[in-house]
C-alpha positions, 0 to 999 in steps of 0.5 A: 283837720290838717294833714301832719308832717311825718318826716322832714324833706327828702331831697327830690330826685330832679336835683340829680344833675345827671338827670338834669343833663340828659333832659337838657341834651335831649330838648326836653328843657329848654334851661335849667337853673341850680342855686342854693334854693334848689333846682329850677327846670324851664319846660317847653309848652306850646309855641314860645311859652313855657312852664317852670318846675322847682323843687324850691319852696316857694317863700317870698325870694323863690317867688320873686326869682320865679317871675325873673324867670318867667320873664325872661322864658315866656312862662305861664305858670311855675309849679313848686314841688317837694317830697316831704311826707304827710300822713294822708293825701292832701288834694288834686292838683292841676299837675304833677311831675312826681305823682303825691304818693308812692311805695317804699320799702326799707331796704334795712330790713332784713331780706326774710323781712322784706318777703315777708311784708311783700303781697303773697302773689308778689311771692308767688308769681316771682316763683313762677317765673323761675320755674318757667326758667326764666333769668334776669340778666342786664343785657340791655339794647336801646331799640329793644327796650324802646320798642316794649316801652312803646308797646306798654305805653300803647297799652297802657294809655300812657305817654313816653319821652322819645328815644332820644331821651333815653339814649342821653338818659345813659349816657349821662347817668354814671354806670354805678348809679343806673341799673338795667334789668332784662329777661329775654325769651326765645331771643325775644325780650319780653321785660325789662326795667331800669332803676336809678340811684339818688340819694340813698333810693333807689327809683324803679324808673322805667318798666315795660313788658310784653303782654303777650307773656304775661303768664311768665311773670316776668315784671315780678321776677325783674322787680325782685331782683332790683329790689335786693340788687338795691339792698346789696348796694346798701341803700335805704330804700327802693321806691317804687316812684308813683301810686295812685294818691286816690281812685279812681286814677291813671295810675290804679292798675300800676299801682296795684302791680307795685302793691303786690312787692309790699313797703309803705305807702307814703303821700306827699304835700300838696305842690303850689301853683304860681300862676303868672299869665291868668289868661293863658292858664285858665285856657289850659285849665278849661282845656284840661276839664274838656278833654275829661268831658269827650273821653 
């Protein structure tokens, strides 16, 4: 039976052209495109090929402005990428820039109803973090916060922009939109998150934190914080951005971390992939099914 559309769709959060700009200033695209479509991202892959990524549906003229597109940047396959919310996960895809499922909380709740629909160790370990004395503050320096995320991403088995990045990142994000969270301890920072605001959301972005002091509860401390720094500013929701949609998955031990703060689960529909160099892309595609084989 087919999946049923639950709601109609949210605008994807690649359409910030803030965000848009960091990617760009720090070569993370090499172009992008916005029209009344949507938005359409020209990344870099390997030598002079690239992959295309858009927000747009893909209908007869997205389609035929995707292959203009692929000309003239070399592309290999585009993917076509929405949030329009279904009730149950759909299937895996070659690849994902936004994760098919995620964890929001409504934010019109009242705050006694938001702890109340949270994970009781959500609660809990937020509690412990300010008996330990703990406090969260948004003292935040580039090269601490960028030497915990390596240190995470290490950890945690997972990829990171460069630093670069990040530094066009909050230059390029107006100050009313991003949100910096940190908890230092003994001068040291051992948490820290960063939220960004589009679209009447709130997107837990970017977190990271010292394993070394996990007894702290730090991570939970920090998200409680943004969760209800987000209600303050009156928005809807705050979206924990990226669950596992199945399991076994890269993103279970995150997702049960995120878990613990309560919302709703929500699946999005399955993207499309517009191939336009077969060759190519059944080579990444085996490329892809080989790397599961040696790990």
């Amino acid at each position: 039976m087919k999946s049923k559309i639950i709601s109609k769709q949210n605008e994807n959060f690649f359409c910030n052209q803030n965000l848009q700009k960091a990617l760009k200033k720090s070569n993370k695209i090499r172009a992008v495109y916005n029209n009344k479509h949507g938005s359409f991202l020209i990344y870099p892959l390997f030598k002079k090929f690239t992959i295309i990524y858009t927000n747009a549906h893909p209908n007869k003229k997205v389609k035929n402005y995707l292959k203009k597109l692929s000309k003239k940047y070399n592309c290999i396959y585009a993917i076509s990428e929405n949030l329009q919310e279904i009730e149950k996960f759909q299937h895996k895809s070659f690849k994902e820039f936004i994760p098919r499922a995620t964890r929001k909380i409504l934010l019109t709740d009242s705050q006694e109803e938001i702890l109340a629909n949270m994970h009781s160790k959500g609660r809990y370990n937020a509690k412990v973090a300010k008996k330990k004395g703990l406090k969260v503050t948004n003292q935040f320096i580039l090269e601490d916060f960028y030497e915990l995320l390596t240190q995470t991403a290490e950890r945690d088995a997972f990829n990171i922009n460069d630093k670069k990045y990040f530094e066009e990142l909050f230059k390029n994000i107006p100050k009313n939109q991003i949100h910096y969270y940190s908890i230092y301890h003994q001068e040291k920072l051992i948490a820290a998150s960063i939220v960004i605001d589009h679209a009447e959301t709130a997107y837990y972005f970017y977190g990271a934190s010292n394993h070394k002091y996990r007894n702290l509860m730090a991570p939970y401390l920090i998200q409680h914080t943004a969760i209800f720094d987000a209600k303050k500013r009156k928005l809807s929701h705050y979206d924990l951005l990226g669950i596992s949609p199945y399991s076994p998955h890269p993103l279970d031990k995150v997702s049960d971390f995120k878990r613990k703060f309560g919302g709703t689960v929500t699946h999005f529909t399955k993207n499309h992939l517009i191939v336009f160099k077969p060759f190519l892309f059944t080579m990444l595609y085996l490329r892809k099914i080989l790397k599961k084989f040696i790990k």
